[in-house]
N, C-alpha and C positions, 0 to 999 in steps of 0.2 A: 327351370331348375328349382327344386326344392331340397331342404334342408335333406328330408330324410335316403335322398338322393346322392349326400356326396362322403367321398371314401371315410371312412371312419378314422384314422388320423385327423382328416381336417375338425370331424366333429367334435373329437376330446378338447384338438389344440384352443379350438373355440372354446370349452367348458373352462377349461386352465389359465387361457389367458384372462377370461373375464373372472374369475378366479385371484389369478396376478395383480389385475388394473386393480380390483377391488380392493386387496391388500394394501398395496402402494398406498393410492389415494385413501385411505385412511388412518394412514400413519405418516406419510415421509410430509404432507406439505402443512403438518403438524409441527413438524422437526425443530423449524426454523422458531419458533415460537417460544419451543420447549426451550432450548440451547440458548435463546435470548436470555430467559429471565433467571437459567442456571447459571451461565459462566460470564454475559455481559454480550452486548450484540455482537462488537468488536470483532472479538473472539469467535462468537458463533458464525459470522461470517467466513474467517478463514477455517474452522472447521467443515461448515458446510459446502465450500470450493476444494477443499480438499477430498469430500465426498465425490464432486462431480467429477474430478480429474482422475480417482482411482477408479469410477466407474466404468470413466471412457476407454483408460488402458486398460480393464478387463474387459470390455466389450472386444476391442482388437484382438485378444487375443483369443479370448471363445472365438470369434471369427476362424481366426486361423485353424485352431483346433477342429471347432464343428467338419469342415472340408477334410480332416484329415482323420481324426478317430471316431465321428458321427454324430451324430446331432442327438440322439436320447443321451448315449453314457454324459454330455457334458450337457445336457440338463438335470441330468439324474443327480449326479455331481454337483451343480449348481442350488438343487432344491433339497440334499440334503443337505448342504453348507445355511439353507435359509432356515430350513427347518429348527438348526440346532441353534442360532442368531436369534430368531425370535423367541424360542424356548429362554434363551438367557436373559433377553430384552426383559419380557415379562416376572423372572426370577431377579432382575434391577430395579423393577418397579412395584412388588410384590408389598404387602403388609408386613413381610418379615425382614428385608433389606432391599435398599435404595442406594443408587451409585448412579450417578452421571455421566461419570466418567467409563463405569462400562456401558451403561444405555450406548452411550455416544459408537465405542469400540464397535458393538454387535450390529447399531445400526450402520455403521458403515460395513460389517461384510455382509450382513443383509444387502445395501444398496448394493455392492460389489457381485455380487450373486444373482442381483434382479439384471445386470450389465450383461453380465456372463448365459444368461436364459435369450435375453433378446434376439443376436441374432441365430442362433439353432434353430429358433422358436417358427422366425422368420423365415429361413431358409427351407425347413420343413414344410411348409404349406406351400411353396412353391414347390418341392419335389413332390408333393402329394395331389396335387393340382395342374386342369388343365387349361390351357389359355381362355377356353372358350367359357370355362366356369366361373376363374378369378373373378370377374368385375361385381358376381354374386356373394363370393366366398368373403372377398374386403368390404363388401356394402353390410355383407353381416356382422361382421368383424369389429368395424367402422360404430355401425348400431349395438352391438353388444359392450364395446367399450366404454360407450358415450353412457351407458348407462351403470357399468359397472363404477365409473370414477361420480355419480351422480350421488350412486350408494353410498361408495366407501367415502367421502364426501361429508353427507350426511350423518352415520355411523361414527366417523374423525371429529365430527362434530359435537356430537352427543359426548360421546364418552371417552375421549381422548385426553380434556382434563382433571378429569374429576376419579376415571375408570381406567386407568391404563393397562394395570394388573388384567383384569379381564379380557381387554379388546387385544391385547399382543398372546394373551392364550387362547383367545379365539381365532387370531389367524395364524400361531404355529397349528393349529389342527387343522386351517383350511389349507395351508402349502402342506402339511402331511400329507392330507387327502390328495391335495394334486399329484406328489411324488408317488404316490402307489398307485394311481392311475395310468400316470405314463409308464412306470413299472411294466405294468401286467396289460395294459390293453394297447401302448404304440408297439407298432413294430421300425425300425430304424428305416431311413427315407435315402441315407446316402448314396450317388451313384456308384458304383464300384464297378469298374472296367474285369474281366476277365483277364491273366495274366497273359492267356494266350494273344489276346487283342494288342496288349501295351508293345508300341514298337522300343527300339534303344533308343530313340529323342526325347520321348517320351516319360520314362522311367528316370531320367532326373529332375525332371518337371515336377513327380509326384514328388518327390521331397529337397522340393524350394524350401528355404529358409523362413520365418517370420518377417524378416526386412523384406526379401527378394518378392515374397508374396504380396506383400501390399505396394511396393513399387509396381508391381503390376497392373494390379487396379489402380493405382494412380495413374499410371499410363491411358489405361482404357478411357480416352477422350470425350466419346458419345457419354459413357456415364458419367463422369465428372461436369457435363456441363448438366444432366440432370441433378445432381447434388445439388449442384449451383443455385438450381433453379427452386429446387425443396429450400435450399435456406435463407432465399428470396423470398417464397410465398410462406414459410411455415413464420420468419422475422414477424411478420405481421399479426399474426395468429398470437404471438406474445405481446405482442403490443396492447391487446385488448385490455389483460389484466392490470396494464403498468403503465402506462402514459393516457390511453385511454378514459380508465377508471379514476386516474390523478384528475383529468382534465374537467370529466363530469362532477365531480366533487367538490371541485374550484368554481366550476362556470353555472352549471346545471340547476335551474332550479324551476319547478313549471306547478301547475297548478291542472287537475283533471276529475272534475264535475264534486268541485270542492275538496277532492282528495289533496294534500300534501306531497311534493316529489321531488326529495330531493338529488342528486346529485348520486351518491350511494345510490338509494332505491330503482334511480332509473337504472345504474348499473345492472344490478338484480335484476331487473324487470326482461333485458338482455341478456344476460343469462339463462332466465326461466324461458324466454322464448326460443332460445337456440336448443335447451337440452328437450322442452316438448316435441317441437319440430322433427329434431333428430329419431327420437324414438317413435313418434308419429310416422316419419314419412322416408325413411331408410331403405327401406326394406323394397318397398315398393317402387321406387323412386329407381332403384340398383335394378331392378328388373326391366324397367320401359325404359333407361336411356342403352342398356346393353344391346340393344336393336339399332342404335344408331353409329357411325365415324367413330371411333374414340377421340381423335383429336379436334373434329369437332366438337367433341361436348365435353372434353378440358377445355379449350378456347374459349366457351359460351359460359363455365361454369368460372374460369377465373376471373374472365370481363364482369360479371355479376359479382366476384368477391372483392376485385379492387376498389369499382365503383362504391359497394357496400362500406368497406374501409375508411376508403377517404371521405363520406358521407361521417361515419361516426368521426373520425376524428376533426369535424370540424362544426360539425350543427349542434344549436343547442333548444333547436324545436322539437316537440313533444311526438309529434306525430310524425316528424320525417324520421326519427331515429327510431321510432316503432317498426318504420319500411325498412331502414338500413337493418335493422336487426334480424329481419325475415329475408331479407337480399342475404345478409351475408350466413347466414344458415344454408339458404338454398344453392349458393354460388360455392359451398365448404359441401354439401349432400352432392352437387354435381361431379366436383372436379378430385375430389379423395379416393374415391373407391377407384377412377378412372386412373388417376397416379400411379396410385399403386399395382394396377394389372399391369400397367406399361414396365413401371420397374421391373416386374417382373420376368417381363422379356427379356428385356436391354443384359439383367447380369450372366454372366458365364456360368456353363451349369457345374463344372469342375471347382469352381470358388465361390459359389452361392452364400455363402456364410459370411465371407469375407467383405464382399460389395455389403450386404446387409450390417455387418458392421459398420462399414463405410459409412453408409446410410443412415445409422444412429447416430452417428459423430455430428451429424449433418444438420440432425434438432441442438444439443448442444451449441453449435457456433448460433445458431439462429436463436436459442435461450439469450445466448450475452448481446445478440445486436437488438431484440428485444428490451433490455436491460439500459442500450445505449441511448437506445429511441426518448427514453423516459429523462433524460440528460438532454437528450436536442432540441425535445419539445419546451425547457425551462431558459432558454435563449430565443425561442423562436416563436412566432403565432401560428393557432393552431388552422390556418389557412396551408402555411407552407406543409405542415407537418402532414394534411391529406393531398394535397398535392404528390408528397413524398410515396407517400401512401399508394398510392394509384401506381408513381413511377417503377414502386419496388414490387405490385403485384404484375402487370405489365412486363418485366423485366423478367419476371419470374417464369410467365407463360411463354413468352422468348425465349430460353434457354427449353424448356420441355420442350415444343417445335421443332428447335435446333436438334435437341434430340432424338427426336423421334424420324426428323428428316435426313440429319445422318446416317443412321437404321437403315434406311428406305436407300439413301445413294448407295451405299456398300453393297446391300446383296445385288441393287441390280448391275454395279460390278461385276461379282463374281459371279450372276450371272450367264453375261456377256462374257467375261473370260471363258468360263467353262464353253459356250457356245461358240466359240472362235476356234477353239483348241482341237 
């Protein structure tokens, strides 16, 4: 499989998203900073939670949406509500007037709007895509994000507080740019049944309610035990930045061929070895294990990120957390792109948008137990905390299994039905 190979929806969605990541991470994990020193942490705390909870409810609800009037009109939708956010954002931080209080406003329908993008965004490369390409399509995916958020990162860094005026008018012209692209070059992915096809069962089904519709997927059992399982393995994945990073900081401190290392820099040094790696060996990496089981090479790839895991949060030798840092790179390259094809299967193609909502909500609860980790680790030593560590990636690969082998009992069900009847 090569890029220049695959349907031209999936290529733009690729150019847009990394597009999106780029924006994002060069403005929003800035936010928290800005809103500290303007209005007092306090505050910017509950500002910022109120960010995330308006986000979620419009992720649900583009879910819903996407499945029912199609996945461009409500990003188009979506991207011009960002377009005209950030045009403002920038006209609040401009030389000629300054306002916090609308930064704040704009950046929240901004984040509102990046909520509202996600799952269409998502939804559509699944209707545009076929089983046997995915595990290329997210490996690229996977790699082009890893490096868009490396940029925008970088860029947030530079000039975010000294430059804001420029860097919020440089990216109302990169979401410009994206919205006239999906404009004029997608075409809509949604499936739409033939009138003649739709029996009378059926036709009230298409228009279930907003509640009636996510009672649904909440229903759908196999997927919920992979959510489960995402906000098991993704938990830890936050942990890095926030108990981890506390911990090295605290404990860390080594000495290598006279260099200085502290606590900080080792962090960093993890860091720089997970974002090389990634853009090193992605790509390639998505193409040799797509030859093999999928669930065995989830299995093989989360057994390497737990271990990985519970290694950082508990050593504080120089060289074993060099290893951990390349385990859990390689155990995060294994098992991602593999998740993600499987998701792909597991959701209904009729509510694709909505499960994908689902699915965002899913990072969300795994941000706050993230969050909580960093609270347990300050009662506890940091023995138990990888121990924990292990139990919750473990746990994690347990419910994907569980899912995938649900999957697997049902059709041969209905296989056997059909063949008895």
């Amino acid at each position: 499989m090569k890029f220049r190979n695959l349907q031209r929806n999936i290529k733009i969605r690729l150019f847009t998203d990394f597009a999106t990541d780029l924006t994002q991470m060069a403005i929003f994990p800035f936010m928290a900073i800005y809103f500290s020193i303007e209005v007092g942490q306090g505050l910017a705390g509950i500002l910022l939670m109120i960010n995330v909870l308006c986000s979620i409810l419009a992720g649900l609800y583009s879910g819903y949406l996407s499945d029912r009037l199609g996945r461009k009109k409500v990003m188009l939708f979506a991207l011009t509500i960002q377009v005209s956010a950030l045009t403002v954002m920038a006209f609040a931080n401009s030389p000629f007037y300054t306002s916090v209080w609308l930064t704040y406003v704009m950046f929240l329908i901004s984040n509102v709007s990046s909520g509202v993008i996600n799952p269409a965004a998502s939804a559509m490369i699944i209707d545009s895509s076929s089983e046997k390409d995915r595990p290329f399509i997210y490996g690229l995916q996977y790699w082009s994000g890893n490096i868009a958020i490396a940029i925008g990162a970088t860029l947030g860094g530079l000039f975010f507080e000294s430059n804001r005026f420029p860097l919020f008018c440089f990216f109302a012209v990169v979401s410009l740019t994206t919205l006239l692209i999906i404009l004029k070059f997608i075409h809509e992915t949604l499936p739409v049944k033939s009138e003649e096809l739709v029996t009378e069962v059926e036709k009230p089904e298409r228009k279930k309610s907003f509640l009636s519709n996510y009672l649904n997927v909440l229903k759908d059992g196999r997927f919920m035990v992979f959510v489960l399982g995402t906000i098991f393995v993704m938990s830890l994945e936050f942990q890095l930045d926030k108990y981890i990073a506390v911990r090295l900081k605290q404990e860390f401190h080594a000495e290598f061929f006279g260099m200085d290392i502290s606590g900080v820099r080792m962090f960093s040094i993890i860091i720089l070895i997970n974002t090389i790696c990634v853009v090193v060996a992605t790509i390639h990496l998505s193409k040799w294990l797509s030859r093999f089981n999928r669930q065995t090479v989830l299995t093989v790839g989360l057994i390497i990120y737990s271990i990985a895991f519970g290694t950082l949060g508990f050593s504080n030798n120089f060289t074993i957390l060099i290893l951990a840092a390349f385990m859990f790179t390689l155990g995060e390259l294994i098992y991602s792109p593999t998740k993600q094809t499987i998701l792909a299967g597991i959701v209904q193609d009729d509510s694709r948008a909505s499960y994908m909502a689902i699915n965002e909500l899913s990072f969300n609860v795994a941000m706050l137990i993230g969050s909580l980790g960093l609270t347990i680790g300050a009662f506890v030593p940091s023995s138990v905390m990888a121990a924990l560590y292990f139990i919750i990636g473990i746990a994690g690969l347990i419910c994907f299994r569980s899912a995938v082998s649900y999957g697997k009992a049902k059709e041969v069900k209905i296989s056997h039905e059909v063949t008895t009847r």
